[in-house]
TIZAVO-364094 format. One line per field, with one value per atom (N, C-alpha, C): residue number from 1; residue in three letters; atom name; x, y, z. Coordinates in pm, whole numbers, padded with zeros to 5 digits. Layout:
num <- (NUM:...)
residuo <- (ALA:...)
atomo <- (CA:...)
u <- (X:...)
v <- (Y:...)
w <- (Z:...)
//
This chain:
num <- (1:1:1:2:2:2:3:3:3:4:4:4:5:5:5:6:6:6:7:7:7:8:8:8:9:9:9:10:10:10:11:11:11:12:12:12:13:13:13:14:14:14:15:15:15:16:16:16:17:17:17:18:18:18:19:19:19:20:20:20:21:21:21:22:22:22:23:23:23:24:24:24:25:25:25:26:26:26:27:27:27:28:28:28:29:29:29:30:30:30:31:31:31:32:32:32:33:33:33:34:34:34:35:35:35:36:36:36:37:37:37:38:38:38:39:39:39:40:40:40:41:41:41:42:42:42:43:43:43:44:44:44:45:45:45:46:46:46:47:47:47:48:48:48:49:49:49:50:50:50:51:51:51:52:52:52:53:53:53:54:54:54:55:55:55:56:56:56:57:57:57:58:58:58:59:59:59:60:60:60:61:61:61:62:62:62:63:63:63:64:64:64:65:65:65:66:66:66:67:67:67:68:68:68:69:69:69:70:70:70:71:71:71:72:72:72:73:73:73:74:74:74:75:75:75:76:76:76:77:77:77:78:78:78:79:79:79:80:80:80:81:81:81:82:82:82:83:83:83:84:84:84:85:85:85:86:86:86:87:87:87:88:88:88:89:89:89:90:90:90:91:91:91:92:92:92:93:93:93:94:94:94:95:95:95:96:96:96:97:97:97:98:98:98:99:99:99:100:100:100)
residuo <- (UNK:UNK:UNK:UNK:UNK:UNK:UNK:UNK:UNK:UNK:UNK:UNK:UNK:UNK:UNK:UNK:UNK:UNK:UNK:UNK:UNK:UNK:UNK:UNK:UNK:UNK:UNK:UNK:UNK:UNK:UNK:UNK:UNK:UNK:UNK:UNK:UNK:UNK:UNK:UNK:UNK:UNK:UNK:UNK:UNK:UNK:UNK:UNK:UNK:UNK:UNK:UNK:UNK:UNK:UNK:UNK:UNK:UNK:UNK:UNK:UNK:UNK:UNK:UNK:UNK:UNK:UNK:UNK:UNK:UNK:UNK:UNK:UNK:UNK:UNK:UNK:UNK:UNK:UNK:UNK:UNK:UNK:UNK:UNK:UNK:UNK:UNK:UNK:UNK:UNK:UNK:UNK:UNK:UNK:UNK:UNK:UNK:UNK:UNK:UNK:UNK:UNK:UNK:UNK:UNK:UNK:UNK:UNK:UNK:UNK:UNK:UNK:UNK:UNK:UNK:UNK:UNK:UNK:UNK:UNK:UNK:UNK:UNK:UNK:UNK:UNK:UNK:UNK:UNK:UNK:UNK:UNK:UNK:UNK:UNK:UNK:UNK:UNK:UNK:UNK:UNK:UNK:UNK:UNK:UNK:UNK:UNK:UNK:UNK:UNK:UNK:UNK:UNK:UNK:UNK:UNK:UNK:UNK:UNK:UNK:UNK:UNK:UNK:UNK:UNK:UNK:UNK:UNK:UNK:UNK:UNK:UNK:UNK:UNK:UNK:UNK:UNK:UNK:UNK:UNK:UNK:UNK:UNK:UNK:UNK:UNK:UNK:UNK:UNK:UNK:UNK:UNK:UNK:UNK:UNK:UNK:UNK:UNK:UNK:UNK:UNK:UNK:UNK:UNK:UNK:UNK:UNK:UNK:UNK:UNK:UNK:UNK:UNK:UNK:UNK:UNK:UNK:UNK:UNK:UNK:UNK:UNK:UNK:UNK:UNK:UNK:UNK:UNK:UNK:UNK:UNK:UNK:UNK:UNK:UNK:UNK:UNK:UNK:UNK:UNK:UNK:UNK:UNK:UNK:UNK:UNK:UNK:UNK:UNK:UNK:UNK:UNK:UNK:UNK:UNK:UNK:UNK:UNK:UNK:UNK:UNK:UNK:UNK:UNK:UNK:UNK:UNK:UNK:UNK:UNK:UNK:UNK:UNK:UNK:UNK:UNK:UNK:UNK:UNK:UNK:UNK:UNK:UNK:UNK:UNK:UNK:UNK:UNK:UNK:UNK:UNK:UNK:UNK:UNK:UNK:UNK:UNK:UNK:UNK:UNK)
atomo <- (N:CA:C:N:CA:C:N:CA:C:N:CA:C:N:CA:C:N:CA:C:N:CA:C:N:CA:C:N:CA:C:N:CA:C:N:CA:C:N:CA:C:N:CA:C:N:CA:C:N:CA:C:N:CA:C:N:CA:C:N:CA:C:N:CA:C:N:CA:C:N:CA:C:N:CA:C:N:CA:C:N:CA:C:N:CA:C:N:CA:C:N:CA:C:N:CA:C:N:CA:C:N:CA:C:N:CA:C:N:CA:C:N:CA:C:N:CA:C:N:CA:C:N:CA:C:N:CA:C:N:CA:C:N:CA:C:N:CA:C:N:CA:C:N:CA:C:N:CA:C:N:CA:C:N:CA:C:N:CA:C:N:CA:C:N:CA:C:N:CA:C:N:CA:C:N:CA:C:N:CA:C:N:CA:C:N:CA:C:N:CA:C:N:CA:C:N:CA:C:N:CA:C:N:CA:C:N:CA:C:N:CA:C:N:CA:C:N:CA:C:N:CA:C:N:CA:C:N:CA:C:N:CA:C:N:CA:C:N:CA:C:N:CA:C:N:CA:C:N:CA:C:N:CA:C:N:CA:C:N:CA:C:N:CA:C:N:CA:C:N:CA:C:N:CA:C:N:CA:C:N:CA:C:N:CA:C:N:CA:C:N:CA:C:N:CA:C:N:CA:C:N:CA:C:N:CA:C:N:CA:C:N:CA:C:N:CA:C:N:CA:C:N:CA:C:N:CA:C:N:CA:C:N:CA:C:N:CA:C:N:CA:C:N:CA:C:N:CA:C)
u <- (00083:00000:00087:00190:00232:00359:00340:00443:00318:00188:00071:00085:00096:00086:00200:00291:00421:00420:00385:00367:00249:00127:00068:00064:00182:00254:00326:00446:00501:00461:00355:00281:00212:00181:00088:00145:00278:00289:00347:00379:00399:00258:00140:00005:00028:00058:00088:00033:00140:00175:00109:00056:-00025:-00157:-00173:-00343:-00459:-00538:-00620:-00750:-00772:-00874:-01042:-01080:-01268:-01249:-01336:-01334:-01439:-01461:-01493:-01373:-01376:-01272:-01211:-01068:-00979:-00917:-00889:-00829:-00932:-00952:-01020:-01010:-01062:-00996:-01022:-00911:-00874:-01083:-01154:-01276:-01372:-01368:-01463:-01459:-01306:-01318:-01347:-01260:-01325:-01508:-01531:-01703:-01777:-01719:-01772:-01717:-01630:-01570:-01668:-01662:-01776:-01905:-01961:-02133:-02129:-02033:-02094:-02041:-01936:-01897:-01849:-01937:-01879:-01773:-01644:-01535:-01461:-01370:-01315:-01154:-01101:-00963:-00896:-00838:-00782:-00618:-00544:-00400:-00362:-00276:-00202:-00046:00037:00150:00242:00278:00389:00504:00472:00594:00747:00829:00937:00918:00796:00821:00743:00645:00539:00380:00359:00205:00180:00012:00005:-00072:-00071:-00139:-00227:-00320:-00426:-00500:-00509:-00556:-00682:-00838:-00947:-01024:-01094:-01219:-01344:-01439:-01564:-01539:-01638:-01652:-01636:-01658:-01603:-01512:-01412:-01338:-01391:-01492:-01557:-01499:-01469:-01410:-01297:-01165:-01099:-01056:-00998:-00936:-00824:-00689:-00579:-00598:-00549:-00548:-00421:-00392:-00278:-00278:-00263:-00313:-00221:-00190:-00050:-00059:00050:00063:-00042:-00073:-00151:-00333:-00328:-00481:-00564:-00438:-00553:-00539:-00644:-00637:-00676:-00598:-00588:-00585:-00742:-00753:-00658:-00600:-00461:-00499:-00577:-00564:-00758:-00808:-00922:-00978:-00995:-01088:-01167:-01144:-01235:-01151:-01212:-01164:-01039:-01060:-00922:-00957:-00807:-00802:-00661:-00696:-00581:-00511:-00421:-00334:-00256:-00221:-00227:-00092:-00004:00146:00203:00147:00193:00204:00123:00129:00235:00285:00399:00492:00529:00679:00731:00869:00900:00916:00900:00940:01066:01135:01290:01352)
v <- (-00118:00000:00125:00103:00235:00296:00146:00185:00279:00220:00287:00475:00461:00583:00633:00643:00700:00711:00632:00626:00784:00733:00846:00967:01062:01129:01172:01118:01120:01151:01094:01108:01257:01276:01385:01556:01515:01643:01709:01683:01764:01878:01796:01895:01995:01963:02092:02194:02280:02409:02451:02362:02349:02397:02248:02218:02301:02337:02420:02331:02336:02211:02306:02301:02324:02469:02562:02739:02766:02706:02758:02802:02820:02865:02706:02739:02592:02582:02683:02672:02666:02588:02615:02480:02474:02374:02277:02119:02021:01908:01970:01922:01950:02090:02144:02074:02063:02051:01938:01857:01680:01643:01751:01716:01771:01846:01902:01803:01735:01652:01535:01502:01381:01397:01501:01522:01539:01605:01673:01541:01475:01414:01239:01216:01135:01022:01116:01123:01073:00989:00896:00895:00959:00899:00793:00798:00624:00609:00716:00719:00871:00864:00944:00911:01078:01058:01206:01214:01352:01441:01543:01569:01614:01633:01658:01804:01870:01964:01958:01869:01828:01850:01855:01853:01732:01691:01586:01558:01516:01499:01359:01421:01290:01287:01172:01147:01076:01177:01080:01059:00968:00902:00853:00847:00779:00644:00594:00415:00423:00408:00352:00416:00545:00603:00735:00750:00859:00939:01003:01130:01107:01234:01210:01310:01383:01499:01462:01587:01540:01682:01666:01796:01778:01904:01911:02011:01933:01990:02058:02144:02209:02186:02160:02139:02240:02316:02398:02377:02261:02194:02238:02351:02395:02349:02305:02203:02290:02254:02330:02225:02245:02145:02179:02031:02068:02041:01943:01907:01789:01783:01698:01652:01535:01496:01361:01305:01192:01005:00962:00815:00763:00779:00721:00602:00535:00368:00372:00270:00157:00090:00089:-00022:-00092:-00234:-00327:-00338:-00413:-00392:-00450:-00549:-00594:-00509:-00425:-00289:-00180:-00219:-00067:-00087:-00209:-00287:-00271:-00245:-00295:-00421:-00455:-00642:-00616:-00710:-00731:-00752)
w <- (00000:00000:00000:00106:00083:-00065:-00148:-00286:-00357:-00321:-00403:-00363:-00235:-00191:-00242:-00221:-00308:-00456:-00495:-00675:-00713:-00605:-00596:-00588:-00473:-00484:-00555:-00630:-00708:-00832:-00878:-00979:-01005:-00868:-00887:-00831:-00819:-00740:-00841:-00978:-01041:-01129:-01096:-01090:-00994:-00907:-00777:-00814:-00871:-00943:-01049:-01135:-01296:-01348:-01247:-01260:-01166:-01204:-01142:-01090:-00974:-00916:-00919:-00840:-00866:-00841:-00938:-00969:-00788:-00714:-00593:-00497:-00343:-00265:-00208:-00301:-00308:-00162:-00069:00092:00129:00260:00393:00487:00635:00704:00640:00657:00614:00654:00770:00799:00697:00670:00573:00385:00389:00257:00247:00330:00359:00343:00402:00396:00321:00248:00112:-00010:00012:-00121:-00117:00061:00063:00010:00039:00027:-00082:-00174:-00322:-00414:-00373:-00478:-00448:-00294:-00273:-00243:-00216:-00181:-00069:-00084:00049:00022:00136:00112:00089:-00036:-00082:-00050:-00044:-00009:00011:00130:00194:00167:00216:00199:00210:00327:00376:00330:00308:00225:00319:00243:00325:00419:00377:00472:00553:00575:00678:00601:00484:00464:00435:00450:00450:00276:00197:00051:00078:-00011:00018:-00108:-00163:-00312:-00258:-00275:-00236:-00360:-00424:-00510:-00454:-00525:-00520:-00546:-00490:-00484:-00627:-00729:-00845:-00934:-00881:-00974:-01025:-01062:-01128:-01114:-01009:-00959:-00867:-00864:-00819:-00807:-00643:-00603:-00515:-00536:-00490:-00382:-00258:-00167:-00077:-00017:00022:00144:00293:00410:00469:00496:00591:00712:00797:00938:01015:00995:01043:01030:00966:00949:00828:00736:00636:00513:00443:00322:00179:00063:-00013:-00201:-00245:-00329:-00437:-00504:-00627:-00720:-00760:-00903:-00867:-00980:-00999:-01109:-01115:-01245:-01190:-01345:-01370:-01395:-01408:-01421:-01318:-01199:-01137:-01187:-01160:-01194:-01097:-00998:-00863:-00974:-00984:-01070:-00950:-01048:-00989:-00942:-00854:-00831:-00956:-01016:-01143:-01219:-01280:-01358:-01309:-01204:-01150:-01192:-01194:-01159:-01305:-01356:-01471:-01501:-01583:-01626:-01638:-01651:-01671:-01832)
//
């Protein structure tokens, strides 16, 4: 789980800076946005993962993928949406790995 979570990270933190997540107010506490991702879009955290300077990133989806938001909480509890769309897909550890 946690290669998933890293791959995850990795993957996505170059959206950071880029990608522009939902045209509403993208800061506010790490509770609020949590329960606004849940109610509107059905949203559950699927992987976590810390950065070197202490925030915490959290890649959450809906039960089947549909939707998918990446957020990024500062030690200070305030959460700040990064990047969002559509079709997540879990790949499998077989799919990560290079073949030889």
């Amino acid at each position: 789980m946690f290669k998933y979570i890293t791959l995850a990270v990795i993957a996505f933190s170059g959206l950071i800076a880029t990608v522009p997540a939902y045209a509403q107010n993208q800061c506010d506490k790490r509770a609020s946005i949590l329960e606004m991702l849940s109610h509107k879009y059905s949203e559950k955290t699927q992987a976590i993962g810390v950065t070197n300077k202490g925030g915490l990133i959290e890649v959450l989806t809906n039960k089947d993928g549909a939707t998918w938001t990446i957020i990024v909480t500062t030690p200070h509890g305030i959460s700040c949406l990064v990047a969002a769309g559509e079709g997540w897909r879990q790949l499998e550890k077989a799919e990560l790995e290079p073949e030889a």
